[in-house]
Chimera marker file (.cmm) of the C-alpha trace (Angstrom):
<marker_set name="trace">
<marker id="1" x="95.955" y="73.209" z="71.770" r="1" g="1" b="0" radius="0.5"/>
<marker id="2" x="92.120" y="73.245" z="71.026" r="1" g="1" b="0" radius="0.5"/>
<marker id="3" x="91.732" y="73.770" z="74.784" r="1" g="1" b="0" radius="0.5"/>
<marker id="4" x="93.986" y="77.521" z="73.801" r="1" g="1" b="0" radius="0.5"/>
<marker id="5" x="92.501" y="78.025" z="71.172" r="1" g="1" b="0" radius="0.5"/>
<marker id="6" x="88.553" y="77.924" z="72.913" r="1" g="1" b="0" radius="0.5"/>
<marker id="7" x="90.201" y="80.027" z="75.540" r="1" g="1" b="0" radius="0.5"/>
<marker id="8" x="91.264" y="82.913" z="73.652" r="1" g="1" b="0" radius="0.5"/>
<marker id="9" x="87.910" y="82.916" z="71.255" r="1" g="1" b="0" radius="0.5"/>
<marker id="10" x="86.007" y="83.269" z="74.661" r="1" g="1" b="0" radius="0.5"/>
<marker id="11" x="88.614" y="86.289" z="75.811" r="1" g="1" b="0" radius="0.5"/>
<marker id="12" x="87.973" y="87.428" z="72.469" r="1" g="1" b="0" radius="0.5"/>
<marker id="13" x="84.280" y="86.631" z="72.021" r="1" g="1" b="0" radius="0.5"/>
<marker id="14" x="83.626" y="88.598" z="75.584" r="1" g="1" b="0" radius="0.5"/>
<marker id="15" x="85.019" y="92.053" z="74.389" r="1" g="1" b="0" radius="0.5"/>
<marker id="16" x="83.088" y="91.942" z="71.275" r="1" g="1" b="0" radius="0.5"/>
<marker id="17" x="86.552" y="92.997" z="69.072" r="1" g="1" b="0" radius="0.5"/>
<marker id="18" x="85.627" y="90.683" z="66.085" r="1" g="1" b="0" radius="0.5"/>
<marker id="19" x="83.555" y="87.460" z="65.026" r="1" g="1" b="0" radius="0.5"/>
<marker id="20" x="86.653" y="86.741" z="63.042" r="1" g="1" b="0" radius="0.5"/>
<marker id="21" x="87.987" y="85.237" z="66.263" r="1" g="1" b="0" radius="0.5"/>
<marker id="22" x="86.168" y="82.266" z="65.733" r="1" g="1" b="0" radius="0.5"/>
<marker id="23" x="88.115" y="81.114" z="62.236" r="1" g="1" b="0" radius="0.5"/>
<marker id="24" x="91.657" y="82.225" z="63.185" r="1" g="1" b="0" radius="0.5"/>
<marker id="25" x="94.411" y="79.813" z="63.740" r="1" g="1" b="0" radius="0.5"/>
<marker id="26" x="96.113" y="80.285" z="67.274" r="1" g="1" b="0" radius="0.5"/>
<marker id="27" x="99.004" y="82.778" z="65.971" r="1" g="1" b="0" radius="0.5"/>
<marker id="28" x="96.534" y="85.094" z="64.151" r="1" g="1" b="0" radius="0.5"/>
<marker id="29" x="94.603" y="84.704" z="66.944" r="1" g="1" b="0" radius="0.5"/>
<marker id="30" x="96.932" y="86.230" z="69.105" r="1" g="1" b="0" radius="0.5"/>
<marker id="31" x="97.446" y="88.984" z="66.331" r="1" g="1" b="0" radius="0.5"/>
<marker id="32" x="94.029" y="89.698" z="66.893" r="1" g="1" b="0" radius="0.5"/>
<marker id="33" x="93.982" y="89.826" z="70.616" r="1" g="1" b="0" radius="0.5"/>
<marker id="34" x="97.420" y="92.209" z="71.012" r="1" g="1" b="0" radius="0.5"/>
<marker id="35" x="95.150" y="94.488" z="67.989" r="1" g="1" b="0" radius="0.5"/>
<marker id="36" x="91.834" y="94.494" z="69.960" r="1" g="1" b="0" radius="0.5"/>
<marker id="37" x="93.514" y="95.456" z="73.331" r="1" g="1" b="0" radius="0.5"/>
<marker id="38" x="95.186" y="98.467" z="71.218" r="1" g="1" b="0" radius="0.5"/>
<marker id="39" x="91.938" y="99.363" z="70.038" r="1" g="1" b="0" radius="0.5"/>
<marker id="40" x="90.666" y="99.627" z="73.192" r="1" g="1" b="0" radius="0.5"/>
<marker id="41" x="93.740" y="101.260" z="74.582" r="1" g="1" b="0" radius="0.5"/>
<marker id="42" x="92.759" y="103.930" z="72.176" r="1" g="1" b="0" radius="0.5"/>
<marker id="43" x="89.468" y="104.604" z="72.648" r="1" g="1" b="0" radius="0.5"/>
<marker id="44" x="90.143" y="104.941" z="75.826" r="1" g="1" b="0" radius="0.5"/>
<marker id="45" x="92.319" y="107.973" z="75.184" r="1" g="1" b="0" radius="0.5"/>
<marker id="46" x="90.073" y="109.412" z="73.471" r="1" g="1" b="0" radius="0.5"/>
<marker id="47" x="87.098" y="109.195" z="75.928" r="1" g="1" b="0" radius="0.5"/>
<marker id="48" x="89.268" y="110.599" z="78.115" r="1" g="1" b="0" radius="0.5"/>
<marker id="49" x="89.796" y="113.770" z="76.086" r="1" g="1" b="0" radius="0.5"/>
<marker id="50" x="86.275" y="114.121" z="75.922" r="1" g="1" b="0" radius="0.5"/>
<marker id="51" x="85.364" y="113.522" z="79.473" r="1" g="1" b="0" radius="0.5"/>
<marker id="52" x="83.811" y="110.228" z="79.041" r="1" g="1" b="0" radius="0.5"/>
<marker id="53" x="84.933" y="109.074" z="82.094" r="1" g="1" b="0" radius="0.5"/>
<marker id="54" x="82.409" y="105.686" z="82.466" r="1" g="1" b="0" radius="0.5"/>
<marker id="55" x="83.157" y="104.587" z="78.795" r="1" g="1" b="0" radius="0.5"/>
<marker id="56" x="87.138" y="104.870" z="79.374" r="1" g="1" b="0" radius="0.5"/>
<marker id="57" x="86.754" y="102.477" z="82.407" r="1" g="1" b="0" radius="0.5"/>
<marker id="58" x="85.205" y="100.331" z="79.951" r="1" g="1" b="0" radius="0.5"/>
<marker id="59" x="87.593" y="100.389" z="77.427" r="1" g="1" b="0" radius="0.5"/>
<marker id="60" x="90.424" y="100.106" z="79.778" r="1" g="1" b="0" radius="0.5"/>
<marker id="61" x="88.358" y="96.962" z="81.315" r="1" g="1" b="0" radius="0.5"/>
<marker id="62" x="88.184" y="95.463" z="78.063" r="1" g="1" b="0" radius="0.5"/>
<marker id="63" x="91.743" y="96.455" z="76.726" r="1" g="1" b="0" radius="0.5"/>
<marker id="64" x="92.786" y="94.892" z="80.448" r="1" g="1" b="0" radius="0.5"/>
<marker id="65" x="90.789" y="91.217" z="79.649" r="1" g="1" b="0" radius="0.5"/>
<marker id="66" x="92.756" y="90.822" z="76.146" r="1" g="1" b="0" radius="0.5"/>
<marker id="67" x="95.866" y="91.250" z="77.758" r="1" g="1" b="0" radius="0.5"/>
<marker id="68" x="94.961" y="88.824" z="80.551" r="1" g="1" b="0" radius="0.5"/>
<marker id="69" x="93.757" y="86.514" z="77.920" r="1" g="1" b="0" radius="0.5"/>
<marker id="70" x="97.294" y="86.604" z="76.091" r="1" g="1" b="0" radius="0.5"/>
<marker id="71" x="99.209" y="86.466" z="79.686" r="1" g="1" b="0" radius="0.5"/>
<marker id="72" x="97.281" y="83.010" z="80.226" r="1" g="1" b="0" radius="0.5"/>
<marker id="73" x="98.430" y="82.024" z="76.770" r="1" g="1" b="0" radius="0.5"/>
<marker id="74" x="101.533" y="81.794" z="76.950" r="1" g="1" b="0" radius="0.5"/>
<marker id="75" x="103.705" y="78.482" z="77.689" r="1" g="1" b="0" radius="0.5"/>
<marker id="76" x="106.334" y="78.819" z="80.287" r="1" g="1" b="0" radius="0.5"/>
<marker id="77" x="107.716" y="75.550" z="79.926" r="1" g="1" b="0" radius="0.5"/>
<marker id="78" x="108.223" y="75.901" z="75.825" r="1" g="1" b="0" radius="0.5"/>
<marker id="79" x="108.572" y="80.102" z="75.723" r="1" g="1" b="0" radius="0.5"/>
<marker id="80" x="111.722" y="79.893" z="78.085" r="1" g="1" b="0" radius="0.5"/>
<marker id="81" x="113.070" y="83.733" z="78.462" r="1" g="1" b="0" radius="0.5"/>
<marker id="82" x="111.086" y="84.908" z="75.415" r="1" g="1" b="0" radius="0.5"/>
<marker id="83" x="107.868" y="83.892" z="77.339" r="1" g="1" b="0" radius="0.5"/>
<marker id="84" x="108.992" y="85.228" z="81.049" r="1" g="1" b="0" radius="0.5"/>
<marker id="85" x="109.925" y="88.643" z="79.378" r="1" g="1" b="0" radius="0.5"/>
<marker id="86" x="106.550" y="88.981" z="77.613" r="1" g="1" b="0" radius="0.5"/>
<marker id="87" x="104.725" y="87.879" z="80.904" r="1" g="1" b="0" radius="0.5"/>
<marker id="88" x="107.057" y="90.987" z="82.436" r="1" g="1" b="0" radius="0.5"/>
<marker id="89" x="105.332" y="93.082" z="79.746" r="1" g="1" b="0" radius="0.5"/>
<marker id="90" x="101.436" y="92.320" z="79.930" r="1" g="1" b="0" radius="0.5"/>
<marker id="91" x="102.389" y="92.518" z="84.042" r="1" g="1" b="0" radius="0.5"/>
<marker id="92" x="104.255" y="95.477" z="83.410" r="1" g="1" b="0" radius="0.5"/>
<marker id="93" x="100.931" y="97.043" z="81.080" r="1" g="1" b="0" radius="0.5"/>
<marker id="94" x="98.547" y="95.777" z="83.229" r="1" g="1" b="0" radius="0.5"/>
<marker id="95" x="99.931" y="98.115" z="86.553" r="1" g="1" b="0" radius="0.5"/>
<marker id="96" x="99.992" y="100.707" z="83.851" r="1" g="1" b="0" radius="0.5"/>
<marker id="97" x="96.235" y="100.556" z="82.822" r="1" g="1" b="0" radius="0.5"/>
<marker id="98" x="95.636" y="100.431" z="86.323" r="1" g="1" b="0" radius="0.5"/>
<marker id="99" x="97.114" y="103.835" z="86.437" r="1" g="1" b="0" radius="0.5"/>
<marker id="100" x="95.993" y="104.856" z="83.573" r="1" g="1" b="0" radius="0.5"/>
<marker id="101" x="92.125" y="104.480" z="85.088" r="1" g="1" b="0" radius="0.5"/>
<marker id="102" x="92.560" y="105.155" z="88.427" r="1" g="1" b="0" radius="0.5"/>
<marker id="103" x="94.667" y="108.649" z="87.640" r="1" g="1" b="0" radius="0.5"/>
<marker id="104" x="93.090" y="109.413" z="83.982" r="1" g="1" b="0" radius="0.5"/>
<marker id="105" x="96.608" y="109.206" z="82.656" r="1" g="1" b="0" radius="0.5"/>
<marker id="106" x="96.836" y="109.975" z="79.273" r="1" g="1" b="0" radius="0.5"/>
<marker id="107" x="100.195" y="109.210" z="79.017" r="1" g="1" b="0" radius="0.5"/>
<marker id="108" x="100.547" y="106.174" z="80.448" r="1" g="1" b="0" radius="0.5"/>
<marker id="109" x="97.649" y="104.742" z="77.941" r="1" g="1" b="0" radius="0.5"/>
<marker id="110" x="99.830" y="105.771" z="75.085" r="1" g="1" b="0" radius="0.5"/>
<marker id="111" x="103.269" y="104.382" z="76.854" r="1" g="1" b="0" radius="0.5"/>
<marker id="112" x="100.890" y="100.941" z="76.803" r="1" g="1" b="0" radius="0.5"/>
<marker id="113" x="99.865" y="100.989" z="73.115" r="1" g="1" b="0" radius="0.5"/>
<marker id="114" x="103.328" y="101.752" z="71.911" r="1" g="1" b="0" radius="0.5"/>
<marker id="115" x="104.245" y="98.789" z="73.887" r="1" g="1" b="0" radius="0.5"/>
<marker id="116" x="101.724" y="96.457" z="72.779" r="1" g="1" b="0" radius="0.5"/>
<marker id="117" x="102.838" y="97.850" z="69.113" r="1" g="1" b="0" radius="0.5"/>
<marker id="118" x="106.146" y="96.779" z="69.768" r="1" g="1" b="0" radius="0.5"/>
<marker id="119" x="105.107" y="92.932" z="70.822" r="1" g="1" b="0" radius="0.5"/>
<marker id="120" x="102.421" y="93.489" z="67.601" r="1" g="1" b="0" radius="0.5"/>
<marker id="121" x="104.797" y="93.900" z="65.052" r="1" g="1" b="0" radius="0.5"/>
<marker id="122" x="107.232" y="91.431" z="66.342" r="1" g="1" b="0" radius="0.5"/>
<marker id="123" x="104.570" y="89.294" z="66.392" r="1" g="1" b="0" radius="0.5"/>
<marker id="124" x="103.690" y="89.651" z="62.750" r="1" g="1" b="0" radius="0.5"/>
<marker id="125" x="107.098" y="89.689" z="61.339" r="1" g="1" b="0" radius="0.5"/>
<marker id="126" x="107.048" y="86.007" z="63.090" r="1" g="1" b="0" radius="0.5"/>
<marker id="127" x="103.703" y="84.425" z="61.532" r="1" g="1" b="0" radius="0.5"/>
<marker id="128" x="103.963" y="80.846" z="59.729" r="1" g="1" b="0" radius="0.5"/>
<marker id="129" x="104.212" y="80.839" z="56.410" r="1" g="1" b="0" radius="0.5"/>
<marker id="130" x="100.904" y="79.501" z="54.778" r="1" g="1" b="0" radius="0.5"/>
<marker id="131" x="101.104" y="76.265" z="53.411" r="1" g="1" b="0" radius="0.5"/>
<marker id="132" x="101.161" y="76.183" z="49.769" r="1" g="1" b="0" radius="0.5"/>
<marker id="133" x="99.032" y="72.982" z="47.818" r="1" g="1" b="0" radius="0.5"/>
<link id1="1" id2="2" r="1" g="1" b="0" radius="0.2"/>
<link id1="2" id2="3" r="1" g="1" b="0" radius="0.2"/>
<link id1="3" id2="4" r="1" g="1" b="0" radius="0.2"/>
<link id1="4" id2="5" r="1" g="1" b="0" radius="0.2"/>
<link id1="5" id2="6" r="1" g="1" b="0" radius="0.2"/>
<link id1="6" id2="7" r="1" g="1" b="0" radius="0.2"/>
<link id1="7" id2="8" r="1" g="1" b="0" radius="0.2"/>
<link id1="8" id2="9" r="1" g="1" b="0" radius="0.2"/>
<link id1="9" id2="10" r="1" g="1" b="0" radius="0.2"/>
<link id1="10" id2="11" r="1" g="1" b="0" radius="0.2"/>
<link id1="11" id2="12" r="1" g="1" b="0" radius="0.2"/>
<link id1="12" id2="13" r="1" g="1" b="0" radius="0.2"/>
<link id1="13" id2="14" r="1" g="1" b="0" radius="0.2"/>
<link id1="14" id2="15" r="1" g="1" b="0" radius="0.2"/>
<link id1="15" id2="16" r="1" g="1" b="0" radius="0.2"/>
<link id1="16" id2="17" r="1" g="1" b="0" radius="0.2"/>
<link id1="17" id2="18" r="1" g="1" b="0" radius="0.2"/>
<link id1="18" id2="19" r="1" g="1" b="0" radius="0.2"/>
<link id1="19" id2="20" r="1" g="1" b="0" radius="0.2"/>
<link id1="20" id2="21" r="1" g="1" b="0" radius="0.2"/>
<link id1="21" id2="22" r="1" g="1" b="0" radius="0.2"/>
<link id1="22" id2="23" r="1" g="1" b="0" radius="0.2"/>
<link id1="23" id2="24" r="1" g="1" b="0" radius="0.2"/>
<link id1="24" id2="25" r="1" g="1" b="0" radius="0.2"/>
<link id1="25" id2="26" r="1" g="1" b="0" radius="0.2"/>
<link id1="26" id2="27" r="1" g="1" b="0" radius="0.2"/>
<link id1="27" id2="28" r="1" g="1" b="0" radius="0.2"/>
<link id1="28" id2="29" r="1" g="1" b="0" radius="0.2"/>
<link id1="29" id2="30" r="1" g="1" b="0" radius="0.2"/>
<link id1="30" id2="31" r="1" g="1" b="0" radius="0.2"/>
<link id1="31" id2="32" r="1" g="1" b="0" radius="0.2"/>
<link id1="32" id2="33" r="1" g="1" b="0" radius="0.2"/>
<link id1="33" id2="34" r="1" g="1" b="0" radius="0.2"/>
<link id1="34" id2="35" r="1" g="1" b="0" radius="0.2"/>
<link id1="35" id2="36" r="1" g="1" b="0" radius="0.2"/>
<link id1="36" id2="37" r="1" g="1" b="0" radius="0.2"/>
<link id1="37" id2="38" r="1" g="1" b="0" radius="0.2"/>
<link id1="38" id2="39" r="1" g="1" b="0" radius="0.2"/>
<link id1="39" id2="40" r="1" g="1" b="0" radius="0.2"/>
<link id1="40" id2="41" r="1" g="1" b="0" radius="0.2"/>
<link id1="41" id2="42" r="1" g="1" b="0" radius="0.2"/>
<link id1="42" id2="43" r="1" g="1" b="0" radius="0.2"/>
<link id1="43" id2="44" r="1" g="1" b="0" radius="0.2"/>
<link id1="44" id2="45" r="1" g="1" b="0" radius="0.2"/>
<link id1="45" id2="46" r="1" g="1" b="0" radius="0.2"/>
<link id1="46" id2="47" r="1" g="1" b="0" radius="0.2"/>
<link id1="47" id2="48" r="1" g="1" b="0" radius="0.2"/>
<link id1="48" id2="49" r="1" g="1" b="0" radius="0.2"/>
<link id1="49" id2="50" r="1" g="1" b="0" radius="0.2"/>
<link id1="50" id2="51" r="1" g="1" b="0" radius="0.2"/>
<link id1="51" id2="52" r="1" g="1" b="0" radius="0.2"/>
<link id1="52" id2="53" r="1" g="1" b="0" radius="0.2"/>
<link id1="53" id2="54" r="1" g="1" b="0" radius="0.2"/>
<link id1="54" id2="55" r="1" g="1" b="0" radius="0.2"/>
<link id1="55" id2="56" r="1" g="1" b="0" radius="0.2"/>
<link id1="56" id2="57" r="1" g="1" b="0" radius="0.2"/>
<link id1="57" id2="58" r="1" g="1" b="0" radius="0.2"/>
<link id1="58" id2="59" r="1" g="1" b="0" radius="0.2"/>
<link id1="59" id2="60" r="1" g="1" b="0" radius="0.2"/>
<link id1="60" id2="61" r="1" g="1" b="0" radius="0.2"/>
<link id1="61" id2="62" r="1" g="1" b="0" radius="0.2"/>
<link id1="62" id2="63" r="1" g="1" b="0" radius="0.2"/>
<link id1="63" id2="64" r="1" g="1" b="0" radius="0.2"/>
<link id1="64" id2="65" r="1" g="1" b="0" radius="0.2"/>
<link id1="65" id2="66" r="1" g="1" b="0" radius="0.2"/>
<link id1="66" id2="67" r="1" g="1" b="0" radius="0.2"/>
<link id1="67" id2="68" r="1" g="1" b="0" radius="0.2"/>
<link id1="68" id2="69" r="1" g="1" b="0" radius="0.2"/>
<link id1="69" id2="70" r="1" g="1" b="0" radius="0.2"/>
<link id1="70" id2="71" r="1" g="1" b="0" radius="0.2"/>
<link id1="71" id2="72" r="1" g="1" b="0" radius="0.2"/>
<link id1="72" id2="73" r="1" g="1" b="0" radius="0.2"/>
<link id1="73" id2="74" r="1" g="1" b="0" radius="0.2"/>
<link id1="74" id2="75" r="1" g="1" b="0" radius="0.2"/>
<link id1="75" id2="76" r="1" g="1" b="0" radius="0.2"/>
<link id1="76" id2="77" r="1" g="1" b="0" radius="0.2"/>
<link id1="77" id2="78" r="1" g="1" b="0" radius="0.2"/>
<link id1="78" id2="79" r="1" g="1" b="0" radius="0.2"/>
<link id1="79" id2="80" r="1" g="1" b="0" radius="0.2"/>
<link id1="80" id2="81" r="1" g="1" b="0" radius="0.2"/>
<link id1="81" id2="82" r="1" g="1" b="0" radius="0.2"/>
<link id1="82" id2="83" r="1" g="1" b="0" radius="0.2"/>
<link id1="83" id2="84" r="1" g="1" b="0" radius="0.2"/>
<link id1="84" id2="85" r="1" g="1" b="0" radius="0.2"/>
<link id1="85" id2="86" r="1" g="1" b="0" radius="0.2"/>
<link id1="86" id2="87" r="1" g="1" b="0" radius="0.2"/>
<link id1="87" id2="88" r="1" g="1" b="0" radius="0.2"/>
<link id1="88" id2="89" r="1" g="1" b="0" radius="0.2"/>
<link id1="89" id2="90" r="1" g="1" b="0" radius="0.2"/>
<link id1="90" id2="91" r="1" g="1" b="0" radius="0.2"/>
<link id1="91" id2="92" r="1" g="1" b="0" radius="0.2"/>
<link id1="92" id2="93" r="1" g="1" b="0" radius="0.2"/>
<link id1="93" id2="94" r="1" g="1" b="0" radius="0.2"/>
<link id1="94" id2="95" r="1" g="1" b="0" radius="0.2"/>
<link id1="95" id2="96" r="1" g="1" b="0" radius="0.2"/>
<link id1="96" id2="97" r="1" g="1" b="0" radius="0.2"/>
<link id1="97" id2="98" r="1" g="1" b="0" radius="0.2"/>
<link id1="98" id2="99" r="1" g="1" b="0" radius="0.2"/>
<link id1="99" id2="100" r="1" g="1" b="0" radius="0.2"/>
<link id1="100" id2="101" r="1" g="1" b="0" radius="0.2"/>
<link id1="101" id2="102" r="1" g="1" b="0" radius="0.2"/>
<link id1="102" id2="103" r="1" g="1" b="0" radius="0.2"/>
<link id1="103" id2="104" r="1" g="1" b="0" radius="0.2"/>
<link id1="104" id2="105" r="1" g="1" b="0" radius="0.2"/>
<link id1="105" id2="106" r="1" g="1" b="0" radius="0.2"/>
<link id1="106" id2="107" r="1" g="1" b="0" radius="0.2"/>
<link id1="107" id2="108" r="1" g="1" b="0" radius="0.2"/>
<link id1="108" id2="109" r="1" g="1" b="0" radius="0.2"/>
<link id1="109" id2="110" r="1" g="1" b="0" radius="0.2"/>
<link id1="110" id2="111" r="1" g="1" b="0" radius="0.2"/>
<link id1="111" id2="112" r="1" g="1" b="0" radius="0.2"/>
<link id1="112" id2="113" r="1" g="1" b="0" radius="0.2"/>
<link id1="113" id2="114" r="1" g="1" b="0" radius="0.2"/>
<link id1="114" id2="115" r="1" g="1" b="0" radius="0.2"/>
<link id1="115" id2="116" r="1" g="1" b="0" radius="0.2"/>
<link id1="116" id2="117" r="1" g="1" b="0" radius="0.2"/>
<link id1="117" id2="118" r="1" g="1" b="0" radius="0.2"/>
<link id1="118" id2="119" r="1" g="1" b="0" radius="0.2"/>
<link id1="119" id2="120" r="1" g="1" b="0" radius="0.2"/>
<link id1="120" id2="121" r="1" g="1" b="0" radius="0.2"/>
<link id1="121" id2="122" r="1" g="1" b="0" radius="0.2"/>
<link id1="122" id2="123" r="1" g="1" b="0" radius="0.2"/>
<link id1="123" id2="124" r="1" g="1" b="0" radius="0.2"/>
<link id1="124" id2="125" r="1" g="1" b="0" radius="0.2"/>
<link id1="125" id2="126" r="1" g="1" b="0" radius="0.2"/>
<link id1="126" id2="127" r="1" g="1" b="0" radius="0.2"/>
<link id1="127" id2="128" r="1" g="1" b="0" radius="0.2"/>
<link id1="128" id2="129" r="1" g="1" b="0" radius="0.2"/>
<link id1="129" id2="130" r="1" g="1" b="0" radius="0.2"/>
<link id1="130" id2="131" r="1" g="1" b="0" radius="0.2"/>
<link id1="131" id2="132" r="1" g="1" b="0" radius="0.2"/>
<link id1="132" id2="133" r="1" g="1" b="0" radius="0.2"/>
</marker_set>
């Protein structure tokens, strides 16, 4: 698990979302990740309103890396359907950034931060409870 866990602060670390990264347990780790890539997914709509063509590849780029990052995360074997179907998804919103960057596609930016929303808020609504003393 400590192997995971260095894996995601490096996906992490590498986009510069948050030096946060490196005190988060593995599940708000991922919260953190699915955030950062929506952050990203959003700035990148909005340098493409402007015209900001270079910085939306960026974003995209980065937004792209987090969901690679939390792709490589996940465990087959133990996830069973749960895991295959959100592997579907970060495929699925990968081919959709592509789009997004090759075709400047507004709408397929915001199709992929709904999405990641979705898988977001699931995710919270499943964190562990915090231990009490």
């Amino acid at each position: 698990m400590l192997g995971a866990h260095r894996n995601y602060a490096n996906q992490y670390r590498s986009t510069g979302v948050s030096a946060a990264v490196l005190e988060a347990d593995p599940h708000r780790l991922v919260g953190l990740m699915l955030s950062g890539a929506r952050d990203r997914i959003r700035l990148a709509g909005a340098c493409l309103e402007r015209g900001d063509i270079p910085r939306k590849a960026k974003a995209i780029s980065d937004a792209s890396g987090l969901i690679t990052g939390l792709s490589s995360a996940l465990n087959m074997d133990a996830g069973g359907e749960i895991a295959q179907g959100l592997q579907s998804l970060y495929d699925y919103a990968q081919q959709r950034l592509l789009s997004a960057n090759v075709e400047n596609d507004s709408e397929a930016l915001v199709e992929v931060d709904s999405l990641l929303g979705d898988i977001e808020s699931a995710w919270q609504a499943i964190a562990p409870k915090a231990a009490t003393p």
